[in-house]
C-alpha positions as CSV (number, residue, x, y, z in Angstrom):
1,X,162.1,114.3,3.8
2,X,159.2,111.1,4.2
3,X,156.9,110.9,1.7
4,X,154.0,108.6,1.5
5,X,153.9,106.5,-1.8
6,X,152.6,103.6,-3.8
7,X,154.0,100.7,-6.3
8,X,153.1,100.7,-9.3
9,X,151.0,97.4,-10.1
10,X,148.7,96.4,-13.1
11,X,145.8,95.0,-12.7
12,X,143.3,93.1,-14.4
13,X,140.1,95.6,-14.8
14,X,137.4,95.7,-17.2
15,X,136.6,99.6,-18.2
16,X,133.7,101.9,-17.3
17,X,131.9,104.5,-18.5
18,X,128.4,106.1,-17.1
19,X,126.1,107.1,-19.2
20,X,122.5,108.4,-18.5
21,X,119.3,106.9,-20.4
22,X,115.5,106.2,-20.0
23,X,113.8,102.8,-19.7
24,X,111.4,101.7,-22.4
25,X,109.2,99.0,-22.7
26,X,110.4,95.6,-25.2
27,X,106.4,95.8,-26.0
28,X,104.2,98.4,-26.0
29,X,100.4,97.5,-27.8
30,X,97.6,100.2,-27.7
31,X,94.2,98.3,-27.6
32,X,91.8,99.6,-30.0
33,X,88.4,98.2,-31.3
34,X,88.1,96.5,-34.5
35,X,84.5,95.8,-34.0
36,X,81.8,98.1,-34.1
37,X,79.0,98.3,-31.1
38,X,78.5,98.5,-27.4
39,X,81.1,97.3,-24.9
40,X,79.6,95.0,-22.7
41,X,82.1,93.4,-20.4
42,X,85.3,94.3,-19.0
43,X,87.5,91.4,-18.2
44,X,90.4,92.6,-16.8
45,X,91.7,95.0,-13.7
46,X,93.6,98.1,-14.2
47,X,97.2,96.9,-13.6
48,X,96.7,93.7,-13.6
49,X,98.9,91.3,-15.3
50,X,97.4,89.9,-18.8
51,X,98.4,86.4,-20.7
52,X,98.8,86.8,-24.2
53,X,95.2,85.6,-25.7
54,X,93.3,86.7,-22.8
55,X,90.0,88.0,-23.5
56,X,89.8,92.2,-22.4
57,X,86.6,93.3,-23.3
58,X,83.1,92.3,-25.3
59,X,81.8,94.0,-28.1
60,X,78.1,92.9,-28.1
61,X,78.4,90.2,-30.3
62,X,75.1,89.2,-31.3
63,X,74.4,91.2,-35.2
64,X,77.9,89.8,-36.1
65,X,76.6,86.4,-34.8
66,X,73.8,86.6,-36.9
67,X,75.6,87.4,-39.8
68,X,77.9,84.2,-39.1
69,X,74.9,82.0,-38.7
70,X,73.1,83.9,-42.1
71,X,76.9,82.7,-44.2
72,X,76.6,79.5,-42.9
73,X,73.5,78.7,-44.2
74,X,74.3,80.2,-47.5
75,X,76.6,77.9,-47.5
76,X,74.8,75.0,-47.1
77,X,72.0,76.4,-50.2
78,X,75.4,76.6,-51.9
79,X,76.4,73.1,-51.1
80,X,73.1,71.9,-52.1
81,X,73.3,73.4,-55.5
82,X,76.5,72.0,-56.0
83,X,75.2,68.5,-55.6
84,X,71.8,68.8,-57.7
85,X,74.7,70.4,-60.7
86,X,76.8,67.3,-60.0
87,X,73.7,65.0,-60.0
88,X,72.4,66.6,-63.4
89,X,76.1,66.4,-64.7
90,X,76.2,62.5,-64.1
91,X,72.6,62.2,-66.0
92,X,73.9,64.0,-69.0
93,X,77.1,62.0,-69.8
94,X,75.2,58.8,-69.2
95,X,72.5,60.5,-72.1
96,X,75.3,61.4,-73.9
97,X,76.6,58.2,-74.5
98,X,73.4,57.3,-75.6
99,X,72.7,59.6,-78.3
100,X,69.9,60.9,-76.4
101,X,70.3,64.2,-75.9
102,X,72.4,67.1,-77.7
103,X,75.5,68.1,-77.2
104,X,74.9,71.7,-76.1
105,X,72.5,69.7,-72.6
106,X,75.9,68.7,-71.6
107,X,77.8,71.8,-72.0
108,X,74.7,73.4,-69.8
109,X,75.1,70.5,-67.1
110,X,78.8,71.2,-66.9
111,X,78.8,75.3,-66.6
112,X,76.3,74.7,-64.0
113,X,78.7,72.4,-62.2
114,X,81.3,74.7,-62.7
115,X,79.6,77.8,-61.5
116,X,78.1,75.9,-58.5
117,X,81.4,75.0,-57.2
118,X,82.7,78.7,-57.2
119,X,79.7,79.3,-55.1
120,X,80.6,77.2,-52.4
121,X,84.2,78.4,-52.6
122,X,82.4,81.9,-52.6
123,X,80.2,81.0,-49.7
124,X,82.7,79.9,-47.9
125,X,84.8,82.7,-48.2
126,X,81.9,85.7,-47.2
127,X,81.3,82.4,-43.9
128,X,85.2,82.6,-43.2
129,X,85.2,86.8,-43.0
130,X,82.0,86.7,-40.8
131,X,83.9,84.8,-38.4
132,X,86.9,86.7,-38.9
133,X,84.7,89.3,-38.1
134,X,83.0,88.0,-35.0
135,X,86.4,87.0,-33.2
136,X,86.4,91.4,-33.5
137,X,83.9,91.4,-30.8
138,X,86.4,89.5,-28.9
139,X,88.8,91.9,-28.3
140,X,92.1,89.8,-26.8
141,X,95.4,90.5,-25.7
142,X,98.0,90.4,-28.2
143,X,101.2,90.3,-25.9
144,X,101.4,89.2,-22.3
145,X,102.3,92.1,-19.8
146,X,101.0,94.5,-17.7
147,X,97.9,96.5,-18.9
148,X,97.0,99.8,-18.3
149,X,93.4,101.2,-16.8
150,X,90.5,101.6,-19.1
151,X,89.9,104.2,-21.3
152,X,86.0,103.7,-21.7
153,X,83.5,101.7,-19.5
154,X,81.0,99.1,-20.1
155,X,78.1,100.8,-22.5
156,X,80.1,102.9,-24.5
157,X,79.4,102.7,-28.2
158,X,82.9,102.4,-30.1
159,X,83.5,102.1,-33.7
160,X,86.3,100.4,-35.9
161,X,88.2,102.2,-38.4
162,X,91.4,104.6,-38.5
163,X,89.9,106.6,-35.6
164,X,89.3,103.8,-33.3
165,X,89.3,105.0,-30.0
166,X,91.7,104.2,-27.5
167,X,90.6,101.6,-24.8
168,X,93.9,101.0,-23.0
169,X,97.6,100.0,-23.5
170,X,99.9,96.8,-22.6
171,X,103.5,97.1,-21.8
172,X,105.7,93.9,-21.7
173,X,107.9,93.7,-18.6
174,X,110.0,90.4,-18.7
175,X,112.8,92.2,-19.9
176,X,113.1,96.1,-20.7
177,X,115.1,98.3,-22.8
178,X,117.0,101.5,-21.0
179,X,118.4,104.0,-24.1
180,X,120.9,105.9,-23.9
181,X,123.3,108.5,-26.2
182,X,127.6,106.9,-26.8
183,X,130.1,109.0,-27.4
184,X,131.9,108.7,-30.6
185,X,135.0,107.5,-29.2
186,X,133.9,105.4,-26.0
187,X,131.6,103.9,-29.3
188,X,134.8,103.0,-31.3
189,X,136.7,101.7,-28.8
190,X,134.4,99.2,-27.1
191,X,132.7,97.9,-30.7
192,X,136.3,97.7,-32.0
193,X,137.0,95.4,-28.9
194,X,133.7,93.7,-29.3
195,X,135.0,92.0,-32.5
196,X,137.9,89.2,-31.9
197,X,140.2,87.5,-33.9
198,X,138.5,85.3,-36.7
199,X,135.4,86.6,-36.2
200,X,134.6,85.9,-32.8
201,X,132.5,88.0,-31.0
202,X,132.2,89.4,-27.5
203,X,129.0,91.2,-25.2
204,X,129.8,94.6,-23.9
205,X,128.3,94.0,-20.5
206,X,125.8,97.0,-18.9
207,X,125.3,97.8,-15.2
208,X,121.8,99.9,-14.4
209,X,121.1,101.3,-11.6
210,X,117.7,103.8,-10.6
211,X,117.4,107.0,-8.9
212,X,117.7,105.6,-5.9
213,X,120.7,103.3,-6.2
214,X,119.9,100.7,-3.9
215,X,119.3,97.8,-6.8
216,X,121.9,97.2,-9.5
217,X,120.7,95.0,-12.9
218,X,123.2,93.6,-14.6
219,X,122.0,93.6,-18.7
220,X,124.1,93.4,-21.7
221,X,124.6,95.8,-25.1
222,X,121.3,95.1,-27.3
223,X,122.1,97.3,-30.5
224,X,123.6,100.7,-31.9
225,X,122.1,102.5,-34.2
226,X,123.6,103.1,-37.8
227,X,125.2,106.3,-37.7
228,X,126.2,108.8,-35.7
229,X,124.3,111.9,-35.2
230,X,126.9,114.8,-36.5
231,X,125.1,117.4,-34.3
232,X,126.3,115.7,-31.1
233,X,128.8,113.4,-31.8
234,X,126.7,110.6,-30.4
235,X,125.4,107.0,-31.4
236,X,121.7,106.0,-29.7
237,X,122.6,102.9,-28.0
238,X,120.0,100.1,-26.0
239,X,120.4,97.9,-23.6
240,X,118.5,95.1,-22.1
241,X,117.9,93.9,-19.0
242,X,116.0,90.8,-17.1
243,X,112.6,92.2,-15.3
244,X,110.9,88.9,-14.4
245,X,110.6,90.9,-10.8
246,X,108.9,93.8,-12.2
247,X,110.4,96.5,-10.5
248,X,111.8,98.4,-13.5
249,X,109.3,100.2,-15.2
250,X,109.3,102.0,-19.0
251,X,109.7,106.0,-18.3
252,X,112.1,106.0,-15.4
253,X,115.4,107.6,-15.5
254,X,118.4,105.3,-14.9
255,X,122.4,105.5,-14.9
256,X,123.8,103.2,-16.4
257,X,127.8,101.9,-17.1
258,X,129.1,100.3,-20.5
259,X,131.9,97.8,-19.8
260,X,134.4,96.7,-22.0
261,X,134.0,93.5,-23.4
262,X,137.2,91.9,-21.9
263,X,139.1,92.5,-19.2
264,X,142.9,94.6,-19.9
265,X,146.1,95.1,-17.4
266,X,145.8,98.6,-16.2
267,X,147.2,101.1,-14.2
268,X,145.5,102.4,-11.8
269,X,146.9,105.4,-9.0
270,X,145.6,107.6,-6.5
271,X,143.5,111.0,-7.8
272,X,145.5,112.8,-5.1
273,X,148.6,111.4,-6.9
274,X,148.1,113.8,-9.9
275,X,149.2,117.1,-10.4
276,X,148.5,120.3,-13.3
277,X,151.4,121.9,-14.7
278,X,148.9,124.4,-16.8
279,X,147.1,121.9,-19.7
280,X,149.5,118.9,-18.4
281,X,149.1,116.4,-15.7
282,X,151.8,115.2,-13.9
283,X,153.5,113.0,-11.2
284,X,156.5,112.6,-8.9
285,X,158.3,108.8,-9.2
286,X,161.1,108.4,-6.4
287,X,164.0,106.5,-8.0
288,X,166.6,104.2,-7.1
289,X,168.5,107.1,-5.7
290,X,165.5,108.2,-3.6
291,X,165.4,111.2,-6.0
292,X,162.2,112.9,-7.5
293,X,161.4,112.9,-11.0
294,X,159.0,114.4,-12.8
295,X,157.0,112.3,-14.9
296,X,154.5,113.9,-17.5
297,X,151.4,111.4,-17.8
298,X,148.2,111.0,-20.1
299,X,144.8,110.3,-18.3
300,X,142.2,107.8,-18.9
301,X,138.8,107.3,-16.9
302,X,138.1,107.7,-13.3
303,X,137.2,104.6,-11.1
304,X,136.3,104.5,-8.0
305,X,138.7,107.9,-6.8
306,X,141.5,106.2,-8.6
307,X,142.5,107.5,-12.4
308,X,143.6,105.2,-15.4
309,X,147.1,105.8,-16.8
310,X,147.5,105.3,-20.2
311,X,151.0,106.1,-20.8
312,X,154.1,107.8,-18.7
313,X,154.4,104.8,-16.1
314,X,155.0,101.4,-15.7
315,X,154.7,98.6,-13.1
316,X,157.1,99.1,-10.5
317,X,157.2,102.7,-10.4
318,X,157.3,104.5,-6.9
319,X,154.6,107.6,-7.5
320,X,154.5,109.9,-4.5
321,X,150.6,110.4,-3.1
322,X,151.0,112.9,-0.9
323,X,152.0,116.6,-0.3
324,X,152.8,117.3,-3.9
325,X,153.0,121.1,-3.1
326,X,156.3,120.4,-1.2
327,X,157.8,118.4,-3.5
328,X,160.2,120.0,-6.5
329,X,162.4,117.5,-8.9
330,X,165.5,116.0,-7.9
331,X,164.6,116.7,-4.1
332,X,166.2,113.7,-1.7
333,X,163.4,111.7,0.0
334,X,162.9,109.1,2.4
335,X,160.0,106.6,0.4
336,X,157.2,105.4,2.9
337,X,154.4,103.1,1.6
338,X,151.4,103.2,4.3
339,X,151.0,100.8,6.6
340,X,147.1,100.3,6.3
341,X,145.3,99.9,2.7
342,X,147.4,100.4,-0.6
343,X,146.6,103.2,-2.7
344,X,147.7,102.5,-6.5
């Protein structure tokens, strides 16, 4: 009786495994007022992209302005004091060398060098926190990205302090993050291959693709967490990807597929090649007798309609592809292999 079959061949693959995830941003910065006053310019667009530094909005700067200019003249009364002190200091020691005035004058002239200097350093420190305080009405952009639409408009009164209100929000989008949940296993046995010999190590390479499958983005593995949650039997897992184009977006749903971190000789046959004897899977080898046998064999993942073997063949084997349902073992048959395509 013909029967169709394939050869046995390794191959050189690099193992799959699909996995479903969200995308999150790298950066995500909510904007909120440190200053307190009216907003009185808007300096961006909702959506637009925004440059780390650029100014977003204006708290009506001009009390804290005052405030600057009021610390910088203390400052300068303070400076002022602290050269009349060092003046009077000089006098004394040259009176005290000649006798002519007492000893407790130039202890005086001294404590009042001493305390003029902390009052510059004092001065200078209220002049440095008003400034601090006026860059507040400056409110900038901490990361570049894009930015969301505005939560308040020009003329709104806001206030600084834990309940700051929201103004809007920046999301980073040169590279992304997609999280995802790993199986306990598929976890060991990639991490385990991650790790070389002497220490070297190797990137377990991630493939993304969104709902509608047209674009692939190639990423890489960016960390596991550190443990495993026992209620699932899963490890959170993220991966990061290149989005200098933009079109990947925090939020989205995406499937994604964790590759091994090298490439291994596999074997690879047919799905229609396979057969269920109750819980065991099965195939029919022709051998050098053009006999069937029946070979009991343990699956690994699918890819691409074709099913890893892990153990039960070898290279070389002739595994029968079609029309299992006729075969039975030890049955004499005449071994075709197709003459278009080769199914392994």
């Amino acid at each position: 009786m013909p029967v169709e079959i394939t050869i046995v061949k390794q191959q050189s693959l690099r193992l799959w495994k699909e996995f479903s995830g969200r995308l999150t941003a790298v950066d995500y910065v909510e904007i909120r007022p440190q200053a307190t006053g009216l907003i009185t310019e808007i300096k961006f667009e909702d959506g637009q992209f925004v440059t780390k530094g650029d100014i977003l909005y204006v708290i009506d700067p001009r009390s804290l302005k005052a405030i600057v200019a009021q610390k910088k003249a203390e400052l300068i009364t303070a400076q002022n004091r602290h050269d009349y002190a060092e003046k009077e200091y000089t006098r004394a020691v040259d009176l005290i060398h000649k006798k002519m005035v007492a000893e407790q004058v130039m202890d005086t002239r001294l404590n009042d060098k001493l305390v003029a200097n902390s009052a510059i350093k004092h001065a200078r420190a209220e002049l440095s926190e008003a400034e601090i305080n006026l860059s507040y009405a400056y409110i900038k952009a901490p990361i570049s990205g894009l930015i969301s639409r505005t939560e308040l408009t020009e003329g709104n009164l806001v206030s600084a302090g834990p309940n700051a209100p929201l103004l809007t929000s920046i999301v980073s989008n040169k590279t992304i993050y997609a999280d995802f949940e790993v199986d306990e296993q598929t976890y060991l046995r990639y991490r385990i291959e991650a790790t070389g010999e002497h220490g070297a190590t190797y990137e377990n390479p991630v493939e993304l693709r969104i709902q509608n499958g047209d674009w692939m983005f190639p990423g890489k593995i960016h960390s596991f967490d550190n443990k495993i949650d026992p209620t699932s039997g899963t490890i959170r897992a993220r991966a990061i990807f290149d989005n200098s184009d933009g079109k990947l977006l925090a939020g989205m749903y995406a499937r994604l597929k964790l590759g091994s971190a090298n490439e291994h000789e596999q074997v690879l046959i047919s799905e229609r090649a396979i057969g269920t004897d109750q819980n065991r899977k099965f195939v029919y080898v022709v051998n050098d007798q053009n006999k069937t046998t029946y070979r009991e064999v343990q699956l690994g993942d699918s890819m691409d309609g074709k099913r890893l073997i892990h153990s039960g063949l070898m290279a070389g084997d002739k595994v029968i592809v079609r029309g299992l349902m006729r075969i039975q073992p030890d049955m004499l048959v005449d071994p075709q292999e197709p003459t278009t395509g080769n199914v392994q």
